[in-house]
N, C-alpha and C positions, 0 to 999 in steps of 0.2 A: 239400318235394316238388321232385323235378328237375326242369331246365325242358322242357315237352313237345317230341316234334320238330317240324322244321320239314316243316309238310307240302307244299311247291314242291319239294323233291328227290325224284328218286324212290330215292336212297340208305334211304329208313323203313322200308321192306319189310324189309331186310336188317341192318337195324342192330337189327331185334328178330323174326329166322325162329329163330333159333337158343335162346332163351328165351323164358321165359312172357310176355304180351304183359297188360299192366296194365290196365286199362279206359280210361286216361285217355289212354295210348299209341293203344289201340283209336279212339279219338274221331279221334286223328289219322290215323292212318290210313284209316279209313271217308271221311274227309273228302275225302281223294289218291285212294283210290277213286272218290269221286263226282265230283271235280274234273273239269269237262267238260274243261279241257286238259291231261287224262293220256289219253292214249294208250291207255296197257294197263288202264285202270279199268274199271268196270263199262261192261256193255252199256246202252245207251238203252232196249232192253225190260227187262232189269235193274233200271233206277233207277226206271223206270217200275212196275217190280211192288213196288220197293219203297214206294212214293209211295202205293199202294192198298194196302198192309196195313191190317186192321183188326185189333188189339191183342188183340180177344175171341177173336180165332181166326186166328190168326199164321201159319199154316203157308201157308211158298212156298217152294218150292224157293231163292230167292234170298236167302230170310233165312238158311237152313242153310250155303250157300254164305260167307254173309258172317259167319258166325258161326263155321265153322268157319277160315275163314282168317285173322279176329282171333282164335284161340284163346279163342273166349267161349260153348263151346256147352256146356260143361258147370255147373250154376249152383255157387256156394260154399256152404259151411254154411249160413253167416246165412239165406238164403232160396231156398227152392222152385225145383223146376227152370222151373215151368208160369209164375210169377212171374217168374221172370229169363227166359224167353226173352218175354211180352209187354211186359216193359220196352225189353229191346233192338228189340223190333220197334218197338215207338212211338219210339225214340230213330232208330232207323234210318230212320224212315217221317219225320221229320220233318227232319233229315239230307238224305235225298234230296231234298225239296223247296227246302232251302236250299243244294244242289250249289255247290260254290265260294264259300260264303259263309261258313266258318269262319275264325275267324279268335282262335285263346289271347287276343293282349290287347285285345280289344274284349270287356269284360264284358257279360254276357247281358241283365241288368237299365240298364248304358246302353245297350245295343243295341237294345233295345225303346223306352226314352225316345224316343232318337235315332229312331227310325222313328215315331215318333206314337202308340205305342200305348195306350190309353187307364189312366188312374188305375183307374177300376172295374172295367175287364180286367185289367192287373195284378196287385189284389186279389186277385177269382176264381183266378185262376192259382194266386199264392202261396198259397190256402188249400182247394187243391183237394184232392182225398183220391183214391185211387191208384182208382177207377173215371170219375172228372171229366175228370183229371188228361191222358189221353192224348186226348179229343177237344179240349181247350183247348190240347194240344202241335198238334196238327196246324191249328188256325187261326191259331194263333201261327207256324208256320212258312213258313205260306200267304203271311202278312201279311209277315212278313219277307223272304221270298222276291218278293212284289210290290212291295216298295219297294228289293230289290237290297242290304238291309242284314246287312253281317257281322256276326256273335255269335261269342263262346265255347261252342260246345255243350258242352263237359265241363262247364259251369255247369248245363246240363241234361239232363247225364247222372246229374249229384251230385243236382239235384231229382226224378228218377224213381228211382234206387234208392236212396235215404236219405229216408223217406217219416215218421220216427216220432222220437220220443224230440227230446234236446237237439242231435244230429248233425242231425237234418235241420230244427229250428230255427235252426241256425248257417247250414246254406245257407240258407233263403230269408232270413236278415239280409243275407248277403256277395251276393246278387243285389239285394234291395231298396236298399243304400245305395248303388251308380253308379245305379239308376232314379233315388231321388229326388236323389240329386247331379245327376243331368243335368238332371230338371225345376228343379229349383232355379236351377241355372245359367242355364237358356232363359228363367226368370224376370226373371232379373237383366237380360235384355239390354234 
């Protein structure tokens, strides 16, 4: 996989207007969007509407807005339209709450170590099932957001639309091993 862009330029926008925009591209840019020191990002009532989406019933104008500017409103085969737009809304809704706290190499799983967040929360997360799954993203972002700790969210972008089979066994391993490598490590000190 290429390596994602960087989202401190605002060159992102245009180094992918012109073709279809990847999901993982998407992460970064929603990210530049949120970024409270961009300028031209989202509005404060914006980030703020997005911050109170509820996942069961998605619709705000500023999800459609941001859905349609990452070219992500139409869903793919593999799954339902009414499914891919309340994954993006909990991914976005959880996004918003962590504004400027993305960050590609900070894995999501040390991210959460590194922030304190507990072994049995963890768990629950990793073994949530896609109705669990988006109110444990949004305390999870809460948490993250009130300790000021960067993540990878396309780490949990990959755990909200890869929910089944041996693909979405593979993410929650590549997020659970920097978890317990970090705990481990804070062990050792």
């Amino acid at each position: 996989m290429p390596k994602p862009p960087d989202t401190e330029t605002a060159e992102i926008e245009s180094q992918v207007s012109d073709e279809t925009i990847d999901s993982w591209e998407a992460v970064g840019l929603t990210a530049h969007k949120l970024n409270p020191e961009n300028e031209k990002g989202l509005s404060n009532a914006d980030q703020a509407a997005l911050r109170r989406i509820d996942p069961d019933t998605p619709v705000t104008p500023t999800l459609w807005k941001v859905l349609f500017d990452l070219d992500q409103d139409e869903s793919p085969d593999w799954i339902g339209q009414t499914k891919w737009e309340r994954r993006w809304a909990t991914l976005l809704m959880g996004m918003a709450h962590c504004a400027g706290l993305h960050d590609y190499d900070v894995p999501f799983g040390q991210a959460l170590a590194e922030a304190g967040w507990s072994e049995t929360r963890f768990v629950r997360l990793m073994e949530a099932d896609e109705d669990v799954l988006p109110v444990l993203i949004r305390r999870m972002a809460q948490y993250l957001a009130s300790k000021q700790q960067a993540a990878n969210w396309d780490d949990v972008r990959q755990l909200l639309f890869v929910q089944s089979g041996d693909a979405a066994e593979d993410v929650r391993l590549r997020i659970a091993r920097p978890y317990y490598r970090t705990l481990h490590a804070e062990e050792e000190i």
